[in-house]
Backbone as CSV, one residue per row, in Angstrom:
resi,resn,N_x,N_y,N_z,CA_x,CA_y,CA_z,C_x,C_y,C_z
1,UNK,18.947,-18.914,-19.995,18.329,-17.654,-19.661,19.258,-16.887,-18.735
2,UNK,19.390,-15.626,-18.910,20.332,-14.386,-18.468,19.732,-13.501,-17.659
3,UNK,19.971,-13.476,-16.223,19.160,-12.149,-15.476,20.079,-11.046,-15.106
4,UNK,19.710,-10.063,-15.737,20.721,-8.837,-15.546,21.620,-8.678,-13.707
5,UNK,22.751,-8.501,-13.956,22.503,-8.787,-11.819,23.160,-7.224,-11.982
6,UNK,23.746,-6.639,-12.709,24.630,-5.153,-12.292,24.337,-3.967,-13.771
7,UNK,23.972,-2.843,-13.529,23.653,-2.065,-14.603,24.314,-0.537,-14.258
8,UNK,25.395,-0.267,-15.134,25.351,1.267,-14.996,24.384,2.485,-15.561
9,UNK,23.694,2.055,-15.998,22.441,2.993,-16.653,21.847,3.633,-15.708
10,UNK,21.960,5.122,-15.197,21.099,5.293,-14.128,20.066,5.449,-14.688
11,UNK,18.739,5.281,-15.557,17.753,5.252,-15.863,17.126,3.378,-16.121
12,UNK,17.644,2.837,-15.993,17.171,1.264,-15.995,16.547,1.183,-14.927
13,UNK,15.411,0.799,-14.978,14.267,-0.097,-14.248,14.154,-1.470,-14.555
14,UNK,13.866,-2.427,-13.541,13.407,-3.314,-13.525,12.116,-3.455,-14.566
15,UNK,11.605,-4.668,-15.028,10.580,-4.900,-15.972,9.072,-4.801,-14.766
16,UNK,9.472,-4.919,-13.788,7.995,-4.728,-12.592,8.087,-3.202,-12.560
17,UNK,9.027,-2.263,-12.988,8.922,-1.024,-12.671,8.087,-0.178,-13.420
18,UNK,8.450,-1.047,-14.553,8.127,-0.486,-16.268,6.778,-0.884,-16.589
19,UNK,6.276,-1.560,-16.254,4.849,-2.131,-16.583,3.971,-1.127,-15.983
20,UNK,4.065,-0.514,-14.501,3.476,0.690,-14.050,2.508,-0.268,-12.842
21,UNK,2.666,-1.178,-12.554,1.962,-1.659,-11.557,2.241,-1.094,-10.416
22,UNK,2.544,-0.422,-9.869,3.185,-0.168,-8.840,2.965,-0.327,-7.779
23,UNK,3.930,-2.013,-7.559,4.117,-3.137,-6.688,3.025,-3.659,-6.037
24,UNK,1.973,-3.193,-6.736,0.536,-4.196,-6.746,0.041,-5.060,-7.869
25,UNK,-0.732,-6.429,-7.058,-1.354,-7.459,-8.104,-2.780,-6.240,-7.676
26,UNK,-3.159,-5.966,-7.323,-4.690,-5.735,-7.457,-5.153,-4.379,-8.382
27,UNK,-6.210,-4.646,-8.846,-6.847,-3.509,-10.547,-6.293,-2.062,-9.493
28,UNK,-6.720,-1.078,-10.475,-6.527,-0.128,-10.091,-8.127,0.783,-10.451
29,UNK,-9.436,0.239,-9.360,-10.848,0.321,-9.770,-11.354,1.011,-8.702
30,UNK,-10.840,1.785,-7.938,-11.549,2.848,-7.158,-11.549,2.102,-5.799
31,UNK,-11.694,0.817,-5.727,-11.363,0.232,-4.309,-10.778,0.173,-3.399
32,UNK,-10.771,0.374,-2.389,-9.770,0.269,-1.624,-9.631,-0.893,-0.937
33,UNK,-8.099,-1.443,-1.109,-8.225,-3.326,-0.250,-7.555,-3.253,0.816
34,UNK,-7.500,-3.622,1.526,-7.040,-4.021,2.774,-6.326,-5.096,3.146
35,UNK,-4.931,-4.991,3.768,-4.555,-6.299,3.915,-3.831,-6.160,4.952
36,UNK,-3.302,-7.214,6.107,-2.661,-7.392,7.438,-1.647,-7.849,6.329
37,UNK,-0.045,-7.605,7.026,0.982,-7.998,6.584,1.909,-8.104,7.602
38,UNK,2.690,-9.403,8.128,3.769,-9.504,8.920,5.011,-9.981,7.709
39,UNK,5.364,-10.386,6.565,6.178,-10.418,6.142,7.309,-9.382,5.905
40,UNK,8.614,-10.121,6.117,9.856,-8.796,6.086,10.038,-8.121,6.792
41,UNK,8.694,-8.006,7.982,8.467,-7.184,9.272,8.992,-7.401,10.357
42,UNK,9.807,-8.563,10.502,10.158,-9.239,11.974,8.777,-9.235,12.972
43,UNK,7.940,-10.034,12.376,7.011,-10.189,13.137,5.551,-9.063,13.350
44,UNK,6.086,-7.756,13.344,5.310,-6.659,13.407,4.466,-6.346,12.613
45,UNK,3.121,-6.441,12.820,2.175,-6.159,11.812,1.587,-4.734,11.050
46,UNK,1.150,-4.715,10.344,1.094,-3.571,9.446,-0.035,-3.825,8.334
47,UNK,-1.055,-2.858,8.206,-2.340,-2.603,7.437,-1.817,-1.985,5.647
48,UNK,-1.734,-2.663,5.549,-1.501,-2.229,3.744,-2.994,-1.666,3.163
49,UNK,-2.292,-0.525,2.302,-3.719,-0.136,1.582,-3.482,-0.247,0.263
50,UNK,-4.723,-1.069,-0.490,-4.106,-0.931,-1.681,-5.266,-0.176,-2.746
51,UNK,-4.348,0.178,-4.017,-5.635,0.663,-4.833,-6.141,2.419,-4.544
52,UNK,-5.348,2.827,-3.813,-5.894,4.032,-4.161,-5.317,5.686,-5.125
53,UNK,-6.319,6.099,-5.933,-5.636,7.109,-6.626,-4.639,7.737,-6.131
54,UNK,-3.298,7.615,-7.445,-2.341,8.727,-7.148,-2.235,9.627,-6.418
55,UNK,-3.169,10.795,-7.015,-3.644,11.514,-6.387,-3.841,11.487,-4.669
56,UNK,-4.524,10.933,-4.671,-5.301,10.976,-3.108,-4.216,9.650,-1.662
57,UNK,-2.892,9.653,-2.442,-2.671,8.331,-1.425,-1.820,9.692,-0.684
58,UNK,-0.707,10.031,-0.558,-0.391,11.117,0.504,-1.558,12.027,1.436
59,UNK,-2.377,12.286,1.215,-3.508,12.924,1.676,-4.014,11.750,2.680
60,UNK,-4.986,10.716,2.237,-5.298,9.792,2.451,-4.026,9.170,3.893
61,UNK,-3.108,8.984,3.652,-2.127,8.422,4.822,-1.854,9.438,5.912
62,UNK,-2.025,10.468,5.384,-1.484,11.492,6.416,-3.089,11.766,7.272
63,UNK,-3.693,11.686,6.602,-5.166,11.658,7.459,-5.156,10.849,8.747
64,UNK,-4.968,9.152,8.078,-5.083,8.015,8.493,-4.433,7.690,9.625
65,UNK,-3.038,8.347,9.516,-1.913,8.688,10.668,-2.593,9.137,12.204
66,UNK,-3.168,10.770,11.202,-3.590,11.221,12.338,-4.342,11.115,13.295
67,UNK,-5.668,10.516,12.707,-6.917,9.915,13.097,-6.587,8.867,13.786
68,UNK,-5.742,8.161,13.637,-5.048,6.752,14.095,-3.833,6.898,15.567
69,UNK,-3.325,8.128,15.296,-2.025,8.443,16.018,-1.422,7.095,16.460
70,UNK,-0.807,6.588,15.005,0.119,5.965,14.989,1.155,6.492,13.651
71,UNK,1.878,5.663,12.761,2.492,5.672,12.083,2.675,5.219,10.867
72,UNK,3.406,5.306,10.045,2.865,4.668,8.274,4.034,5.391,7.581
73,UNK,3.786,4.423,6.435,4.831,5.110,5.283,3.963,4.749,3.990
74,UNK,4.420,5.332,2.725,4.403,5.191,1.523,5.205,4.547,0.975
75,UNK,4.564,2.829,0.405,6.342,2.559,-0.605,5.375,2.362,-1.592
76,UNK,5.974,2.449,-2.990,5.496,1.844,-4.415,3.650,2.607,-4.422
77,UNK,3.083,3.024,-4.211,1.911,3.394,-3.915,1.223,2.692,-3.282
78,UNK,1.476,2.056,-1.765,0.699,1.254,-1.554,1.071,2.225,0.225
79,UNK,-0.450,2.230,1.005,-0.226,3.000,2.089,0.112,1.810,3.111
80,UNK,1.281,2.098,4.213,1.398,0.999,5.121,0.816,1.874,6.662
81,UNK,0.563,1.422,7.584,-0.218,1.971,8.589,0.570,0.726,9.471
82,UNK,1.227,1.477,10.557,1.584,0.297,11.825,0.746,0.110,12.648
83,UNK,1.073,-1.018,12.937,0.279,-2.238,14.117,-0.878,-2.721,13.328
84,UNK,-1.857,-3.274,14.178,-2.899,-4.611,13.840,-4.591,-3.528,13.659
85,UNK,-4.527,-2.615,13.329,-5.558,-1.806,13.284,-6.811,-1.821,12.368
86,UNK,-6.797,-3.147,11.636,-7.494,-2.989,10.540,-9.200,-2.707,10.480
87,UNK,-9.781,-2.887,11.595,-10.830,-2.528,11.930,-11.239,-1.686,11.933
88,UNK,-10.515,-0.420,12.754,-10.603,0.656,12.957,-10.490,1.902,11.204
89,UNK,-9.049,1.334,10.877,-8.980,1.716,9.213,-9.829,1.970,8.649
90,UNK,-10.586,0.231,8.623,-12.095,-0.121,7.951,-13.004,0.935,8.017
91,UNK,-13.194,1.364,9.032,-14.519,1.957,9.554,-14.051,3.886,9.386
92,UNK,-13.059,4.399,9.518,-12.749,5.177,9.100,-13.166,5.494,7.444
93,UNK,-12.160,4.722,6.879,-12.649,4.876,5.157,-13.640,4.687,4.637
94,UNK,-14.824,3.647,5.373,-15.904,3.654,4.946,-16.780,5.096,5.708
95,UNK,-16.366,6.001,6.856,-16.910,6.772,6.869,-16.894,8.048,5.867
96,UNK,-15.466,8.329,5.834,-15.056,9.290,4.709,-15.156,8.818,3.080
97,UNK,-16.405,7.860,2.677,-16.969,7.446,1.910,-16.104,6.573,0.515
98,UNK,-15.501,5.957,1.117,-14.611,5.361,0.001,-15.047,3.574,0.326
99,UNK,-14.918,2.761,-0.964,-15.567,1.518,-1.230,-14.465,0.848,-0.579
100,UNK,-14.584,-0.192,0.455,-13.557,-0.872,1.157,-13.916,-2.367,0.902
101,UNK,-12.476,-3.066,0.587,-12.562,-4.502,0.492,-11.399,-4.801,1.258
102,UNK,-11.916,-6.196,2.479,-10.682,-6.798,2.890,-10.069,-8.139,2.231
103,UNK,-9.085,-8.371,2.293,-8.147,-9.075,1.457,-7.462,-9.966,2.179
104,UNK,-6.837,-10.915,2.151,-6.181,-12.218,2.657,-6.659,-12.628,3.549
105,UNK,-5.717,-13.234,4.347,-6.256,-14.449,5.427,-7.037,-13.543,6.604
Protein backbone atom coordinates (compact mmCIF):
# COMPACT_ATOMS: atom_id res chain seq x y z
CA UNK A 1 0.00 0.00 0.00
CA UNK A 2 1.14 3.62 -1.32
CA UNK A 3 0.36 6.93 0.61
CA UNK A 4 0.68 9.88 -1.54
CA UNK A 5 3.46 12.05 0.61
CA UNK A 6 4.05 15.13 -2.24
CA UNK A 7 1.46 16.44 -4.95
CA UNK A 8 1.79 19.26 -7.42
CA UNK A 9 -1.88 19.53 -8.20
CA UNK A 10 -2.99 22.64 -6.59
CA UNK A 11 -6.52 21.33 -6.48
CA UNK A 12 -5.83 17.81 -4.63
CA UNK A 13 -7.42 17.24 -1.40
CA UNK A 14 -6.94 14.78 0.92
CA UNK A 15 -9.75 11.85 0.89
CA UNK A 16 -11.01 13.46 4.63
CA UNK A 17 -11.38 16.66 2.59
CA UNK A 18 -13.43 15.17 -0.14
CA UNK A 19 -15.93 13.24 1.74
CA UNK A 20 -17.23 16.79 3.15
CA UNK A 21 -17.03 15.92 6.79
CA UNK A 22 -15.53 18.72 7.77
CA UNK A 23 -13.07 17.43 10.33
CA UNK A 24 -15.94 16.09 12.30
CA UNK A 25 -17.04 12.41 13.44
CA UNK A 26 -20.35 13.83 14.68
CA UNK A 27 -23.98 13.88 12.23
CA UNK A 28 -24.61 17.01 11.01
CA UNK A 29 -28.50 17.07 12.97
CA UNK A 30 -29.08 20.49 14.27
CA UNK A 31 -27.17 19.77 17.56
CA UNK A 32 -24.89 21.37 18.97
CA UNK A 33 -21.93 19.20 20.91
CA UNK A 34 -19.68 20.31 23.08
CA UNK A 35 -16.37 19.25 23.87
CA UNK A 36 -13.20 20.36 26.29
CA UNK A 37 -10.03 19.82 24.28
CA UNK A 38 -6.32 20.06 25.55
CA UNK A 39 -4.78 18.12 22.68
CA UNK A 40 -2.03 19.88 20.34
CA UNK A 41 -2.75 22.74 22.78
CA UNK A 42 0.29 22.59 25.06
CA UNK A 43 -1.84 22.03 27.76
CA UNK A 44 -4.39 24.97 27.22
CA UNK A 45 -7.86 24.22 27.12
CA UNK A 46 -10.41 25.07 24.62
CA UNK A 47 -14.43 24.46 24.12
CA UNK A 48 -14.99 22.96 20.66
CA UNK A 49 -18.33 23.37 19.03
CA UNK A 50 -19.48 20.96 16.96
CA UNK A 51 -22.37 20.51 14.45
CA UNK A 52 -23.44 23.68 13.67
CA UNK A 53 -24.98 25.05 10.29
CA UNK A 54 -22.72 26.52 7.75
CA UNK A 55 -24.52 29.13 7.74
CA UNK A 56 -24.77 30.19 11.29
CA UNK A 57 -21.04 29.11 12.59
CA UNK A 58 -19.27 32.73 11.94
CA UNK A 59 -22.24 34.52 13.46
CA UNK A 60 -22.59 32.06 16.19
CA UNK A 61 -18.56 32.48 17.26
CA UNK A 62 -18.45 35.98 16.94
CA UNK A 63 -21.44 36.25 19.31
CA UNK A 64 -19.89 33.70 21.64
CA UNK A 65 -16.57 35.76 21.69
CA UNK A 66 -18.32 38.58 22.67
CA UNK A 67 -20.63 37.49 25.28
CA UNK A 68 -17.64 35.54 26.60
CA UNK A 69 -14.86 38.31 26.08
CA UNK A 70 -12.50 35.91 25.38
CA UNK A 71 -11.23 34.43 22.16
CA UNK A 72 -11.81 31.65 19.41
CA UNK A 73 -11.16 30.70 15.99
CA UNK A 74 -12.79 28.77 13.17
CA UNK A 75 -10.91 25.66 11.75
CA UNK A 76 -12.68 22.98 9.41
CA UNK A 77 -16.20 24.15 10.71
CA UNK A 78 -15.84 23.42 14.02
CA UNK A 79 -16.04 26.68 16.57
CA UNK A 80 -12.98 26.74 19.11
CA UNK A 81 -13.61 29.18 22.16
CA UNK A 82 -10.42 29.63 24.64
CA UNK A 83 -10.04 28.52 28.11
CA UNK A 84 -12.22 26.01 30.29
CA UNK A 85 -15.66 27.80 29.82
CA UNK A 86 -17.90 25.16 29.00
CA UNK A 87 -20.57 25.89 31.36
CA UNK A 88 -21.04 29.15 30.72
CA UNK A 89 -21.14 28.29 26.60
CA UNK A 90 -23.74 25.73 27.74
CA UNK A 91 -26.04 28.05 29.19
CA UNK A 92 -25.63 30.75 26.68
CA UNK A 93 -26.72 28.46 23.65
CA UNK A 94 -29.31 26.95 25.42
CA UNK A 95 -30.57 30.48 26.06
CA UNK A 96 -30.41 31.70 22.47
CA UNK A 97 -32.44 28.47 21.87
CA UNK A 98 -30.29 25.98 20.21
CA UNK A 99 -30.33 21.98 21.29
CA UNK A 100 -27.01 21.41 23.32
CA UNK A 101 -25.19 18.10 23.90
CA UNK A 102 -22.01 17.61 25.95
CA UNK A 103 -19.49 15.22 24.67
CA UNK A 104 -16.36 13.40 26.10
CA UNK A 105 -14.82 12.93 29.28
Amino acid sequence: MSNLVYSTDPNWQTPAENSGAQGSSFPNDGILRLRRETKGRKGAGVVCIYGAPPEQIEPLAKQLKKQLGTGGAIKKGVIEIQGDRLPEIENLLVKSGHKVLKVGG
